[in-house]
N, CA, C and O atoms as a Tinker XYZ file with bonds, in Angstrom:
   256  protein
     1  N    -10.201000 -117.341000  -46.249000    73     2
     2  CA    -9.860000 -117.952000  -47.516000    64     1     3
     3  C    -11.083000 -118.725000  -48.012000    63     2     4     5
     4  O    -11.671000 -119.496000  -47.253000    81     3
     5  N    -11.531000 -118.503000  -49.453000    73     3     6
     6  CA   -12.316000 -119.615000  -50.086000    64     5     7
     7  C    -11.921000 -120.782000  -50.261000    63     6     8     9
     8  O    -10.809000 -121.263000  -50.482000    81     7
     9  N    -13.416000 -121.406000  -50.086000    73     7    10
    10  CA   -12.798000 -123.105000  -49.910000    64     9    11
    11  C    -12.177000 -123.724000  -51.056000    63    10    12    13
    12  O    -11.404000 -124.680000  -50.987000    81    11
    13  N    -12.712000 -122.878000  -52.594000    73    11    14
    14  CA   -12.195000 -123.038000  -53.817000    64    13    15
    15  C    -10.737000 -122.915000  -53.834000    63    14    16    17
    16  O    -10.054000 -123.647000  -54.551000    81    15
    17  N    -10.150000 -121.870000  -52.948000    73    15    18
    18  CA    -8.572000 -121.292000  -53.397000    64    17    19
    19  C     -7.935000 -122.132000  -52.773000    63    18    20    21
    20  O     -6.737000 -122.148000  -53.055000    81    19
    21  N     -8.352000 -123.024000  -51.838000    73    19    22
    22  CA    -7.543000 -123.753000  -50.699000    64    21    23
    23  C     -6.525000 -124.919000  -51.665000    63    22    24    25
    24  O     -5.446000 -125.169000  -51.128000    81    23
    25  N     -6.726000 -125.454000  -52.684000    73    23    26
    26  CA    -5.723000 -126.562000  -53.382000    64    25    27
    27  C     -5.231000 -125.978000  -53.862000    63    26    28    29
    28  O     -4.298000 -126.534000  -54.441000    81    27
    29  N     -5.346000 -124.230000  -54.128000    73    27    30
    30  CA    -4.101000 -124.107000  -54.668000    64    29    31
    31  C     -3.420000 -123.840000  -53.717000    63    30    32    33
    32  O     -2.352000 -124.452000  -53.699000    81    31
    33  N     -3.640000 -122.991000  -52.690000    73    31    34
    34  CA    -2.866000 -122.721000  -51.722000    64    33    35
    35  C     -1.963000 -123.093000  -51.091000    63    34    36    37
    36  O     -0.948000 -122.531000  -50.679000    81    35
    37  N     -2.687000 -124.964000  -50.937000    73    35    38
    38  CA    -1.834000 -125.748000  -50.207000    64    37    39
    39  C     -0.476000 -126.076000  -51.183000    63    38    40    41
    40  O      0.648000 -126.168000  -50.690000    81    39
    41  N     -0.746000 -126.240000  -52.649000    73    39    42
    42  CA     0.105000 -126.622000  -53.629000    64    41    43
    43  C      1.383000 -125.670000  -53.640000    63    42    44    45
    44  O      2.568000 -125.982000  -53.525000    81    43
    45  N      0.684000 -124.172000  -53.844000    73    43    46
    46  CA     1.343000 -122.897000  -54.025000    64    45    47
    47  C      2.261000 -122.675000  -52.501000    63    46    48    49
    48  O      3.327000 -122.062000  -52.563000    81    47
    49  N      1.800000 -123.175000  -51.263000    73    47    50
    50  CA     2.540000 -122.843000  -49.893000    64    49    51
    51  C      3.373000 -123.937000  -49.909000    63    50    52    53
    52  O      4.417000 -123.635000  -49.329000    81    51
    53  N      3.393000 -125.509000  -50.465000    73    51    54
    54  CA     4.299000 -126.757000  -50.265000    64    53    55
    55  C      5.583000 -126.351000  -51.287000    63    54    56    57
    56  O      6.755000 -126.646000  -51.051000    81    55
    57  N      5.143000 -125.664000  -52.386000    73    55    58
    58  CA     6.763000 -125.269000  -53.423000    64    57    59
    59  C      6.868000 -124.240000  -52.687000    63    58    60    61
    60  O      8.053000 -124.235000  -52.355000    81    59
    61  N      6.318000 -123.285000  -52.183000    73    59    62
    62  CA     7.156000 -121.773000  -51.451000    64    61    63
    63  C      8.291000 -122.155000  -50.702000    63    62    64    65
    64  O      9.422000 -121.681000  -50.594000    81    63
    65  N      7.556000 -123.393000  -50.079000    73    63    66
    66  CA     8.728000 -123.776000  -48.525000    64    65    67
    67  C      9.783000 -125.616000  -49.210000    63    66    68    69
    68  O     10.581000 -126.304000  -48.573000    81    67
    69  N      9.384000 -125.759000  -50.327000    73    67    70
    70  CA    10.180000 -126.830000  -50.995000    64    69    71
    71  C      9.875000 -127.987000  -50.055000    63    70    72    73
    72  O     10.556000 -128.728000  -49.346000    81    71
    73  N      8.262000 -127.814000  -50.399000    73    71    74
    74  CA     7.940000 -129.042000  -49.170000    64    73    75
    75  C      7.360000 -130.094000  -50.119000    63    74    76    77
    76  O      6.276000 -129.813000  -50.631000    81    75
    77  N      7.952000 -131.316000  -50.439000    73    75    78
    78  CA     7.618000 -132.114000  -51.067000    64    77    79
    79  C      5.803000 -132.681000  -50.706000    63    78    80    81
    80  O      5.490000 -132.326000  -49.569000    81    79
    81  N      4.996000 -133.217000  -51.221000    73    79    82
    82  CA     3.833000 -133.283000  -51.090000    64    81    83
    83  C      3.351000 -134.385000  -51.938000    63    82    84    85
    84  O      3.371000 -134.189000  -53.153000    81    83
    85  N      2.898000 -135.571000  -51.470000    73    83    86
    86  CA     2.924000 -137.064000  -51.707000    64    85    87
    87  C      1.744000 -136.597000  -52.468000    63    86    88    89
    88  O      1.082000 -135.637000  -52.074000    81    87
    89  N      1.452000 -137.279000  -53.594000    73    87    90
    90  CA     0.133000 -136.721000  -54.401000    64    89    91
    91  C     -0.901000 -137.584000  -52.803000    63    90    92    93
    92  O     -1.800000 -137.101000  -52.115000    81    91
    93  N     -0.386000 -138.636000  -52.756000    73    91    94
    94  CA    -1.755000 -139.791000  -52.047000    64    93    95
    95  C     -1.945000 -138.654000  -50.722000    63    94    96    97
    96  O     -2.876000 -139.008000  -49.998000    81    95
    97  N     -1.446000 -137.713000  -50.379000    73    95    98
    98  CA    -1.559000 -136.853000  -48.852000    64    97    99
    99  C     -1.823000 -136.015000  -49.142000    63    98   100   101
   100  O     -1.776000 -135.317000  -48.129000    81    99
   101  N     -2.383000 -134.963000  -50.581000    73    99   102
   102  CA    -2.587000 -134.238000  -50.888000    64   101   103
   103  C     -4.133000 -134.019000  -50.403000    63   102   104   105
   104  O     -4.491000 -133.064000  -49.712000    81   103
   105  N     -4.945000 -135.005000  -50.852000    73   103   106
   106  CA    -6.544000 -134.384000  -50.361000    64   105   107
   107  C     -6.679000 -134.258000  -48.975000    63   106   108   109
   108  O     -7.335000 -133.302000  -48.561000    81   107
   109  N     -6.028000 -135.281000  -47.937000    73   107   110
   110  CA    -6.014000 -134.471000  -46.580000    64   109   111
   111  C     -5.443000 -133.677000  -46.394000    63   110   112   113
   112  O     -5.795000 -133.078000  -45.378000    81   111
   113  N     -4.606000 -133.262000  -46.903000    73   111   114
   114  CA    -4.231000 -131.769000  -46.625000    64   113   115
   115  C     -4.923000 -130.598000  -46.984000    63   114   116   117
   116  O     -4.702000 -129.531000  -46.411000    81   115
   117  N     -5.725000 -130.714000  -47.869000    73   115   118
   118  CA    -6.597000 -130.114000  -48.541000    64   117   119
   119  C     -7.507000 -129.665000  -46.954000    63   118   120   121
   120  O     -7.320000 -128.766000  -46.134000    81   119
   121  N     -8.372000 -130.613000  -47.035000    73   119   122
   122  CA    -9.158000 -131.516000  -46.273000    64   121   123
   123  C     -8.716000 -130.225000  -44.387000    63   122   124   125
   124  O     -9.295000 -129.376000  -43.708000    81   123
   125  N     -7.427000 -130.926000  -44.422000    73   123   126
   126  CA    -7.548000 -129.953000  -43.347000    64   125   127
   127  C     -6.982000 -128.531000  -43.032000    63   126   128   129
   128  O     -6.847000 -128.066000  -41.900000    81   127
   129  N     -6.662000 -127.890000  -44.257000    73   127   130
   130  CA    -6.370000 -126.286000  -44.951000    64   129   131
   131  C     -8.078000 -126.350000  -44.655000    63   130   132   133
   132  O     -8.271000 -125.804000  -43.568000    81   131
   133  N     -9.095000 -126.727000  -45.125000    73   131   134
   134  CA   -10.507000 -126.149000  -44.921000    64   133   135
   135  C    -11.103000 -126.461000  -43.485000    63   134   136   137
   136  O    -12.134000 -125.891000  -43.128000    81   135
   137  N    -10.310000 -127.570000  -42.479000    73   135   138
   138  CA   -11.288000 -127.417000  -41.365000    64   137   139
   139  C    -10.513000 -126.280000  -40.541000    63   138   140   141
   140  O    -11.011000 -125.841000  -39.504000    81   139
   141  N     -9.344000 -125.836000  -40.999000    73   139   142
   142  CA    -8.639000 -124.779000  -40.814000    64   141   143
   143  C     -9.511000 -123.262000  -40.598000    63   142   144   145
   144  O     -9.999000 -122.608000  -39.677000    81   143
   145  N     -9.328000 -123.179000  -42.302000    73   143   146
   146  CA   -10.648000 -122.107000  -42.872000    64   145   147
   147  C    -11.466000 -121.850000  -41.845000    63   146   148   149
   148  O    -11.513000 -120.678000  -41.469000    81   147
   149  N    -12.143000 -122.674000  -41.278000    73   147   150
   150  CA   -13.928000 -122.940000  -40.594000    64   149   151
   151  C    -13.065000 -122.380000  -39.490000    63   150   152   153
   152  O    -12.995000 -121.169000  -39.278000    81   151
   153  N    -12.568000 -123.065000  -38.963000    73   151   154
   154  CA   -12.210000 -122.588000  -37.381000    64   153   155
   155  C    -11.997000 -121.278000  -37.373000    63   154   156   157
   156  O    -12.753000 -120.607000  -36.671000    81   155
   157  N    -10.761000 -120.486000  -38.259000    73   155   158
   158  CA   -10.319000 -119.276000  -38.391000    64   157   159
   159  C    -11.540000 -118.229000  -38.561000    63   158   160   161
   160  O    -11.483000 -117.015000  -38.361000    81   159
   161  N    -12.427000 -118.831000  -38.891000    73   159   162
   162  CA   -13.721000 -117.858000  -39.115000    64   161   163
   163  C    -14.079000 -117.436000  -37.568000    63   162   164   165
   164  O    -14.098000 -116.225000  -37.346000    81   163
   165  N    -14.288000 -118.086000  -36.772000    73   163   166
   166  CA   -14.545000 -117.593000  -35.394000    64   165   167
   167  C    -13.471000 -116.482000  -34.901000    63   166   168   169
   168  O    -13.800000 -115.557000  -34.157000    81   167
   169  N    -12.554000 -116.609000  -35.241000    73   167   170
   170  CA   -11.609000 -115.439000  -35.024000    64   169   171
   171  C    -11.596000 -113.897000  -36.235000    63   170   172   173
   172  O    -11.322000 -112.708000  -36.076000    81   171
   173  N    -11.873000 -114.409000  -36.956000    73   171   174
   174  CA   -11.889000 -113.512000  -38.448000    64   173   175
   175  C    -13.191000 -113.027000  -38.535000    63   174   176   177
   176  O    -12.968000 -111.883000  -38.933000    81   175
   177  N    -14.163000 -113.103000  -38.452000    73   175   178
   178  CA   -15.256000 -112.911000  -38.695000    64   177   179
   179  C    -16.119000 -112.435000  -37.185000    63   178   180   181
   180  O    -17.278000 -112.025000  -37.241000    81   179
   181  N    -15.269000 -112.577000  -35.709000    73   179   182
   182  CA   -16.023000 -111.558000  -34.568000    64   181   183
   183  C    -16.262000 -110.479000  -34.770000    63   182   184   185
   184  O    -15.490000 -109.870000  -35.511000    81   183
   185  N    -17.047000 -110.006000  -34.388000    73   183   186
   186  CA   -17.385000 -108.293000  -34.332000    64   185   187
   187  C    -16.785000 -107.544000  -33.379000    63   186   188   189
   188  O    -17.465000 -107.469000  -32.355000    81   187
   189  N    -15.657000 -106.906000  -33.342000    73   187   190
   190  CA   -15.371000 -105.835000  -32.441000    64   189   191
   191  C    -15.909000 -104.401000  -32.462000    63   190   192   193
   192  O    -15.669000 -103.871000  -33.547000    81   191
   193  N    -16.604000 -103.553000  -31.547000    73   191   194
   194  CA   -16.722000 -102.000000  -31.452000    64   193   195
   195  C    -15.246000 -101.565000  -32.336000    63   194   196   197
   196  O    -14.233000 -102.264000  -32.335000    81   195
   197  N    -15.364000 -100.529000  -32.915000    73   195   198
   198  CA   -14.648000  -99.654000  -33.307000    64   197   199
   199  C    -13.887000  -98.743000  -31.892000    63   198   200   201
   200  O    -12.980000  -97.923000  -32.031000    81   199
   201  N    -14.473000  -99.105000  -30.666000    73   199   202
   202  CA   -14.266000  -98.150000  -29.731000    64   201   203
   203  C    -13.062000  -99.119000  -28.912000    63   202   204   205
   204  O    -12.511000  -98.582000  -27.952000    81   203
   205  N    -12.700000 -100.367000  -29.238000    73   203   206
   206  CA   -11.956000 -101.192000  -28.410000    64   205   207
   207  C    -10.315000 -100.751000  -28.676000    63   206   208   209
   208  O     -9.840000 -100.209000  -29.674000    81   207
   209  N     -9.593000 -101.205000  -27.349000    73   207   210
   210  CA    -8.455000 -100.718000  -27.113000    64   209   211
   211  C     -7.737000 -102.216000  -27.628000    63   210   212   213
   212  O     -8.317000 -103.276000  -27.864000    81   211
   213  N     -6.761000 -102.007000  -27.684000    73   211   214
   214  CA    -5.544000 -103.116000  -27.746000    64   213   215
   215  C     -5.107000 -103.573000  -26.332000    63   214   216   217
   216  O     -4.794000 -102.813000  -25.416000    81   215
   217  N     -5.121000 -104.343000  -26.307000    73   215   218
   218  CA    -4.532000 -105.079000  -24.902000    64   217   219
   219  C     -3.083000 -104.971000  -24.420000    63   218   220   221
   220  O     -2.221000 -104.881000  -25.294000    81   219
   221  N     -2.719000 -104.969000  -23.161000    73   219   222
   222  CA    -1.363000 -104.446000  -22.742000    64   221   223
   223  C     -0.654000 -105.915000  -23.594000    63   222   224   225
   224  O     -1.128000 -106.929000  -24.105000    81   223
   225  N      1.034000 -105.218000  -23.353000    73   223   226
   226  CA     1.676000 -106.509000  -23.795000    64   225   227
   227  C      1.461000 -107.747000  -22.112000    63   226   228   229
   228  O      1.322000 -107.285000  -20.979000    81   227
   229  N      1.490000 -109.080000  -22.395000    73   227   230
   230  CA     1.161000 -109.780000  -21.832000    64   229   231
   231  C      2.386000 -110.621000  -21.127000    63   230   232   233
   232  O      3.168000 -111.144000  -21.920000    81   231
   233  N      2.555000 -110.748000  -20.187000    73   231   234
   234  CA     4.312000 -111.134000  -19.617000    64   233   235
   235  C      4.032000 -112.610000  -18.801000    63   234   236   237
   236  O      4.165000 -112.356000  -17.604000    81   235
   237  N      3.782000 -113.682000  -18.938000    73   235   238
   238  CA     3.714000 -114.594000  -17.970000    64   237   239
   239  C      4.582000 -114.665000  -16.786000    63   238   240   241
   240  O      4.136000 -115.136000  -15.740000    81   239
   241  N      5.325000 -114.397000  -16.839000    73   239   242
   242  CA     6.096000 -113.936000  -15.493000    64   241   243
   243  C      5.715000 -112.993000  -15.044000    63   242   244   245
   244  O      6.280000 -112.911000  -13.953000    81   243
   245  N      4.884000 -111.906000  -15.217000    73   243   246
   246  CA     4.439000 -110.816000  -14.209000    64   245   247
   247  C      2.742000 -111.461000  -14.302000    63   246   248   249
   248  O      1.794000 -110.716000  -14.551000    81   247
   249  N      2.608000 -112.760000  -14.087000    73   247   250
   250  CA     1.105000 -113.165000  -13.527000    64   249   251
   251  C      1.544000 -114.170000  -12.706000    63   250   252   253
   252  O      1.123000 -115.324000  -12.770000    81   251
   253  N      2.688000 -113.628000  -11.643000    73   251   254
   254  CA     2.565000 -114.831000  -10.098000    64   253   255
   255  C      1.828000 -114.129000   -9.417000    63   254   256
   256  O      1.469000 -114.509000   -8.302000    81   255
């Protein structure tokens, strides 16, 4: 997500879910929709081979 689209986002995702939104809590939320952004980039933006498999499904009970 651009860092530009992020106030609306947050605005546009708080009426989706009828989530009231204090104007005074609005820029940290902002604020952390973008340290959001940043982080998600390390996941969004890795390079995988085209040649990689999908991983089995993962069972925590079959890792005793």
């Amino acid at each position: 997500m651009q860092k530009q689209h992020i106030p609306e986002y947050v605005d546009r995702a708080a009426e989706l879910i009828d989530l009231p939104l204090d104007p005074e809590h609005r820029p940290g939320v902002i604020e952390n929709m973008e340290k959001i952004a940043e982080i998600a980039k390390l996941v969004t933006e890795f390079p995988l081979p085209d040649t990689i498999e999908p991983a089995p499904i993962f069972d925590p009970a079959d890792d005793r």
